[in-house]
C-alpha positions, -999 to +999 in steps of 0.1 A: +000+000+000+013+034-007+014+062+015-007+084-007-035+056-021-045+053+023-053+096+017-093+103+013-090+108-024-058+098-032-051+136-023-010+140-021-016+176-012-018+162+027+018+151+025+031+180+013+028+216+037+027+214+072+053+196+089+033+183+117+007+169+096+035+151+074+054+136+103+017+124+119+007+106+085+049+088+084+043+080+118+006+065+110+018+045+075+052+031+101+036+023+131-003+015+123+005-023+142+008-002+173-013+010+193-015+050+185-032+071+203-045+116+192-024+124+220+011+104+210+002+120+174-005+159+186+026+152+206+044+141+180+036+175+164+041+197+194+003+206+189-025+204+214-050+177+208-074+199+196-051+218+177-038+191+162-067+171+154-085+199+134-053+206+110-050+169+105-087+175+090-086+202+073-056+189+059-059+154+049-101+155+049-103+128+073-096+120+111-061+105+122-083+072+133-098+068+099-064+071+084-050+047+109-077+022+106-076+023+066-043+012+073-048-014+093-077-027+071-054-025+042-031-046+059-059-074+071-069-071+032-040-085+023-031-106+051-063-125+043-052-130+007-021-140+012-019-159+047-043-187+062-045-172+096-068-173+124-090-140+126-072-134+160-040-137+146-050-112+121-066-090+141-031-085+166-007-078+135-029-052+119-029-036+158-069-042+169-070-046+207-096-075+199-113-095+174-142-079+176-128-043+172-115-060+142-145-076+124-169-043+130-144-020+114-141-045+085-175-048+079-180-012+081-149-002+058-156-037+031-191-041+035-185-079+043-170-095+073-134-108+067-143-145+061-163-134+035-139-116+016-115-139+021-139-168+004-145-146-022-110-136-029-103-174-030-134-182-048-119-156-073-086-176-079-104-204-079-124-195-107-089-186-125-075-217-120-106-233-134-105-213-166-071-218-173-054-250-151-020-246-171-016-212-153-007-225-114+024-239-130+038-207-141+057-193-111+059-150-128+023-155-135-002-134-112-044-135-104-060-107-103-093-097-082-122-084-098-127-049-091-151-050-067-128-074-047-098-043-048-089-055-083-053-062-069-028-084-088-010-112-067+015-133-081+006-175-080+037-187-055+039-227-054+030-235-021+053-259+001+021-280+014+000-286-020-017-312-003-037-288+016-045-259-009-059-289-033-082-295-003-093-257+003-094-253-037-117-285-035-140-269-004-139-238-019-152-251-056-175-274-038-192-245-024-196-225-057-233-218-068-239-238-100 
């Protein structure tokens, strides 16, 4: 994820003008596993809270905790594609104090709880390998999402257990609407 694609708009203006502002947004994109608090960030700045938090909006258009939690949700995005963890697991690295915190701020940022779009990201590359079975065996070749899935591009890797990916590919086409 870059730095400027997390900004409301894609808007680069934010990263650019007041110093504050750009040290609280490096420190957000560095340190979003953490647990950051307005304070440690208006501190950062040597601002007030107050102070602090209404540059950060007039300036970047958005609150410092919906910046840091489009982060984070970024992060679970592609920790969900990539990695077959536990939601709890997730939910610690992307720096939710609990799995709940977690799965109500996905829902409300995806409109879908993270199982979901984790099925359907796998449902998507499932579908892929489907159409074109020759393509798993290309290691530079890549899948990529539909658009209303992020329409990212993720290279195939070979995995080191293919007994187990044959069985979620099988659970995963079993459970496709025919």
């Amino acid at each position: 994820m870059t730095r400027r694609a997390a900004l409301p708009g894609n808007d680069a203006s934010a990263m650019d003008g007041h110093p504050g502002i750009h040290r609280s947004l490096d420190y957000i994109f560095r340190y979003f596993r953490d647990p950051i608090t307005p304070s440690d960030l208006a501190r950062l700045c040597g601002m007030s809270r107050r102070g602090f938090y209404m540059a950060f909006q007039k300036k970047v258009g958005a609150s410092p905790g919906a910046i840091l939690r489009g982060c984070r949700i970024e992060y679970a995005k592609q920790l969900l594609i990539e990695d077959d963890l536990l939601l709890t697991q997730i939910a610690g690295q992307c720096g939710f104090r609990s799995v709940n915190s977690f799965c109500v701020a996905f829902q409300r940022a995806v409109k879908m709880s993270p199982k979901r779009y984790q099925r359907r990201c796998w449902l998507a590359v499932c579908r892929e390998l489907k159409k074109d079975p020759g393509h798993a065996s290309q290691s530079a070749s890549a899948i990529t999402f539909p658009a209303s899935l992020g329409g990212k591009s993720f290279p195939v890797i070979p995995s080191l257990s293919p007994r187990s990916n044959r069985r979620k590919q099988k659970d995963v086409i079993a459970r496709q609407p025919r």
